[in-house]
N, C-alpha and C positions, 0 to 999 in steps of 0.2 A: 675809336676802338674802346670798348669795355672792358679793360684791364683795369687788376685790382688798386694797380697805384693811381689809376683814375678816380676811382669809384670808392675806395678805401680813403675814412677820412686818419689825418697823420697824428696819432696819439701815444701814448705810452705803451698801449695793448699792439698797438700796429704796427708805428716804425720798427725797421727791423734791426736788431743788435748792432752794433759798431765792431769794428776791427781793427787792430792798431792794441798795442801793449799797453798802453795808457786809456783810450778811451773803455777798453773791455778791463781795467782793473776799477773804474770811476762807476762803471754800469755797475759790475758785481758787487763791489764797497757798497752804491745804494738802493740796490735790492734792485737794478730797474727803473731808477726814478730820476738818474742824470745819463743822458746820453747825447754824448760829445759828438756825437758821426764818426765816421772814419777818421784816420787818424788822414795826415796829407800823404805819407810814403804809400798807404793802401789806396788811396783816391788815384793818387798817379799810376797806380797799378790799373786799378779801374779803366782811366780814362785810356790809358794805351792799349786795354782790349779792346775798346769800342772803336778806337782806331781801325785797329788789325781788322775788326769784324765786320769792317764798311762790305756793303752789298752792290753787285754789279747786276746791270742788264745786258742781256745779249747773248749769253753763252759764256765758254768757256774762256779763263784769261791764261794762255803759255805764258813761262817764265824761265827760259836756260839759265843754266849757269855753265860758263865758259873760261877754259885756259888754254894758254898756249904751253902750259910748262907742266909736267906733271909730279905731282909731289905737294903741292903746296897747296893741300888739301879742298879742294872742288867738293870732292862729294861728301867731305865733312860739313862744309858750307848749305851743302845740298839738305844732309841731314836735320841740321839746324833750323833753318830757314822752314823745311816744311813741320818739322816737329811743333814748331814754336806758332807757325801756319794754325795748324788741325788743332792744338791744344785749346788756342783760342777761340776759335774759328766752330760755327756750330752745322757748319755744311761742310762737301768732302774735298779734300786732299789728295792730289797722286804724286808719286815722283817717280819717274821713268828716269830709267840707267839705259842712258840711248848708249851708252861706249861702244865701238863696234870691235875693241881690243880688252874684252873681258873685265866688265865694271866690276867694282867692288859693294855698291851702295846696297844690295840686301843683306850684307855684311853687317850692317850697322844696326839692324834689326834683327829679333828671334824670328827665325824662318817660317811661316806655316802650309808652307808648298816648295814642293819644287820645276814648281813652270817659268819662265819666262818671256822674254819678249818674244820670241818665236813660239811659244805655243798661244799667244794671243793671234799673229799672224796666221798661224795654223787651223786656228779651232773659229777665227773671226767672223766666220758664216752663221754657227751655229751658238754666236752668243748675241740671245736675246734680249737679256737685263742684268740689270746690276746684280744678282745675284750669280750667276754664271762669270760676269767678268771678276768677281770678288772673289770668285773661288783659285785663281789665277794669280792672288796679290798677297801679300804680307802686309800685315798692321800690326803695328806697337802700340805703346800704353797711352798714347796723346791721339789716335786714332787716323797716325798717317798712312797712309797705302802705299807699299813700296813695289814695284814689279819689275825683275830684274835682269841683269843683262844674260845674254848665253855664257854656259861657262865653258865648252868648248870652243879654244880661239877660233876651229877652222868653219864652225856653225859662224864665229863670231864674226868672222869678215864676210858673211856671204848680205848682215845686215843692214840695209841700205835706208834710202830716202822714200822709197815705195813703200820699205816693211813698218818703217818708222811713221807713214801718213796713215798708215790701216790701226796702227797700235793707238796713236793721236786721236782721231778718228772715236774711235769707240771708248776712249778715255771721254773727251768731249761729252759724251751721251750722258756722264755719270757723273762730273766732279767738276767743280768752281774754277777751282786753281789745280793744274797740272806743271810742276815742275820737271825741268830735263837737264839729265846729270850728263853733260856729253863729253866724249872723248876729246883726249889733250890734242891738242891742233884745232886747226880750225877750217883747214879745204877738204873733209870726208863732204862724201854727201848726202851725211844723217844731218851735219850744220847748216849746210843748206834747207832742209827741210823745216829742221827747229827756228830759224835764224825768221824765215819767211811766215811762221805761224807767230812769232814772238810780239809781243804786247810791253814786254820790259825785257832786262838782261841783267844780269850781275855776272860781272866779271872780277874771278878769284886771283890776288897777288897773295905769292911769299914777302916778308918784309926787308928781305936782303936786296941786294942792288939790279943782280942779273932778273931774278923774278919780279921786281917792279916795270925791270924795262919791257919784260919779254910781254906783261900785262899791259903797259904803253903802247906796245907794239902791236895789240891786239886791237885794242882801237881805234889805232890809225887803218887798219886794215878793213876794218867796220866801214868806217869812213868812207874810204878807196872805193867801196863795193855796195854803196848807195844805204848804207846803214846808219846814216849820221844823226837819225832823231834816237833811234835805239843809243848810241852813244852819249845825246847830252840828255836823254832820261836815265840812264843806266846808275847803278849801285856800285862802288868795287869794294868788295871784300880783303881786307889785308889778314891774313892770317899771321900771328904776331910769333906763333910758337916754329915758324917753318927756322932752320939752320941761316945766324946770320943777323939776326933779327936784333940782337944785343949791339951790333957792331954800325948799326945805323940810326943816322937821323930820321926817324918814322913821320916826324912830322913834316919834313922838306919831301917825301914822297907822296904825304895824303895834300901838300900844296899843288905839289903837280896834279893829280887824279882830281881835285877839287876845282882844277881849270878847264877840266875838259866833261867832265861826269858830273851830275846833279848830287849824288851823297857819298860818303866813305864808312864804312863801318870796318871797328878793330876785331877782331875774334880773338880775344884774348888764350894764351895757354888754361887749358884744362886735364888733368891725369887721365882722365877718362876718355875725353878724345884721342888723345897721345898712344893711346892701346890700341887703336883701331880698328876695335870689335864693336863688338854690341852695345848703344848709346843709351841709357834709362836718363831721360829729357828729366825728369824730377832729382836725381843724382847729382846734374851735372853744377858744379859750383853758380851761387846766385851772380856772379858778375857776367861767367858765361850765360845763361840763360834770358839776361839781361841785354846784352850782344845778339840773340836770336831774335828777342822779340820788335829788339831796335832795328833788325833788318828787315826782320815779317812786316814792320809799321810801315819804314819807308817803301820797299816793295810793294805793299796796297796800294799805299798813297799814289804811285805813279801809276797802277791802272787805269785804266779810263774806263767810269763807272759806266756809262754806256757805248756799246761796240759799235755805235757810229758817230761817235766823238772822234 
C-alpha cells in the first residue's frame, strides 16, 4: 500500500511529535530536535486500540450481555463496553435494549428520537439504508448507536424472539459489532434469540455474595442448555460499586468465575455511573474508562475474526 509511513522517509521534519509529559517537554525545550517517541503509558494506550480495532470477516459479530439478577448494573456494563467499542473503533457500533420489561439503556445517552425497537419492527419493510435505520437510533459523543427498548410495559411484553430477529436483522446490514442489553432472567424468548446469534457473552455480577451466585447460576444454566463454548469464551463483569461489595472477598469470587469463564473484569465505582443518567465516556474517571476498554479488548479478542472459524 502507498501510505505515507511507507513512502515518507523518518526525519525531524516527518516524525510525527511525541506524547507523554516528558517526551513533549524534551521536543519543546529543543525546538524539535530531540524526540523521545511516546512516552510507554501513551504507547500502551496505543497498542490497546489496535487491539480493540482488530477487523473481522463475515459479518456482523452479536455480543449479549446477561443477568439473572437485576440491579447490578447490565446495562451500565452495556454502556461501557460499547462507548469504549465505538470510541476506539473506526467502523459502527449498535447496542440494542432487547429488555422486553422496559430497558433503561437510552437513558444513558442524550436522546435524539423517540423510536424504538418496535418502530424498527414496524417501519422494517421500508428501511433501505443506513440512513433510514439511523434515523431510528441515538448516538453519543464516542459515536455509539443506541436503539431503545419500548417504554410502554404493555407494548413491552408483546416484544418477542420474532421482533428481536427482524431488529438483529437489519442491524446486521449496518454495523460490526452489535451489542444486546437483555432482560434480567434468562428463559424470555428474546434470550433465546440473542443467545443463538451470540458469538461471545459477558455476563454481569454484583460483588456481594447473592449476586455472584446468582451470576454462577447463570452459567451453569448455559451449560445445561448446550451453551458451554459461549461460557468458557465468555467475559464476567463484576460491578464493584453494587450493595455489599465492601463486605467480601472480591478475589475468592473472581477465583471461582476465572475457573469456569476465559476473563474477569472489575468495573470499578464511578459518580457518574451511580446517577444513572446520562454517561459523557470522556467525564468518566481514568480508571473507569480503563475498565471499559479492558473489556472492549478482551471482548474482541474472543471474536472470531472470521465467521467461519
Amino acid at each position: 500500500m502507498l501510505t505515507s509511513d511507507r513512502l515518507l522517509a523518518v526525519n525531524r521534519k516527518t516524525r510525527k511529535a511525541p506524547q507523554g509529559v516528558w517526551p513533549e517537554f524534551v521536543y519543546a525545550l529543543t525546538l524539535h530536535l530531540v524526540n523521545l517517541g511516546d512516552s510507554a503509558k501513551v504507547r500502551a494506550y496505543k497498542e490497546m486500540d489496535e487491539r480493540i480495532r482488530r477487523q473481522f470477516d463475515g459479518g456482523t459479530r452479536f455480543v449479549p450481555i446477561l443477568t439473572r439478577k437485576g440491579g447490578v448494573g447490565k446495562t451500565t456494563v452495556t454502556t461501557l463496553l460499547g462507548m469504549a467499542l465505538a470510541d476506539a473503533r473506526d467502523d459502527r457500533i449498535i447496542a440494542i435494549d432487547a429488555n422486553p420489561d422496559r430497558g433503561t439503556l437510552s437513558e444513558r445517552v442524550s436522546k435524539q428520537t423517540r423510536s424504538t425497537v418496535r418502530d424498527v419492527v414496524s417501519k422494517a419493510a421500508s428501511i433501505g439504508n443506513f440512513t433510514d435505520f439511523s434515523s431510528l437510533v441515538s448516538r453519543d459523543e464516542t459515536r455509539l448507536d443506541i436503539l431503545a427498548s419500548d417504554t410502554d410495559p404493555l407494548l413491552s411484553e408483546a416484544f418477542d424472539e420474532n421482533d428481536y430477529n427482524v431488529v438483529a436483522d437489519l442491524a446486521a446490514r449496518y454495523y460490526s459489532i452489535a451489542l444486546t442489553d437483555c432482560g434480567t432472567g434468562i428463559v424470555h424468548s428474546v434470550m433465546r434469540a440473542t443467545l443463538q446469534r451470540a458469538d461471545s457473552i459477558v455476563i454481569v455480577s454484583g460483588g456481594s455474595v447473592d449476586e455472584a451466585r446468582l451470576a454462577s447460576e447463570t452459567l451453569t444454566w448455559l451449560e445445561a442448555n448446550g451453551y458451554g463454548e459461549l461460557v468458557r469464551n465468555a467475559i464476567v463483569a463484576i460491578n464493584t460499586a453494587t450493595q455489599g461489595t465492601n463486605l467480601v472477598r472480591l478475589e475468592e469470587i473472581e477465583a471461582h468465575f476465572r475457573s469456569r469463564v476465559r476473563e474477569i473484569v472489575r468495573i470499578p465505582y464511578d459518580p457518574q455511573l451511580a446517577a444513572g443518567s446520562v454517561v459523557s465516556y470522556k467525564d468518566l474517571k481514568p480508571i473507569t474508562r480503563l475498565a471499559a476498554r479492558t473489556l472492549a479488548e478482551l471482548v474482541v479478542e474472543g471474536l472470531p475474526a472470521d465467521r467461519n472459524l
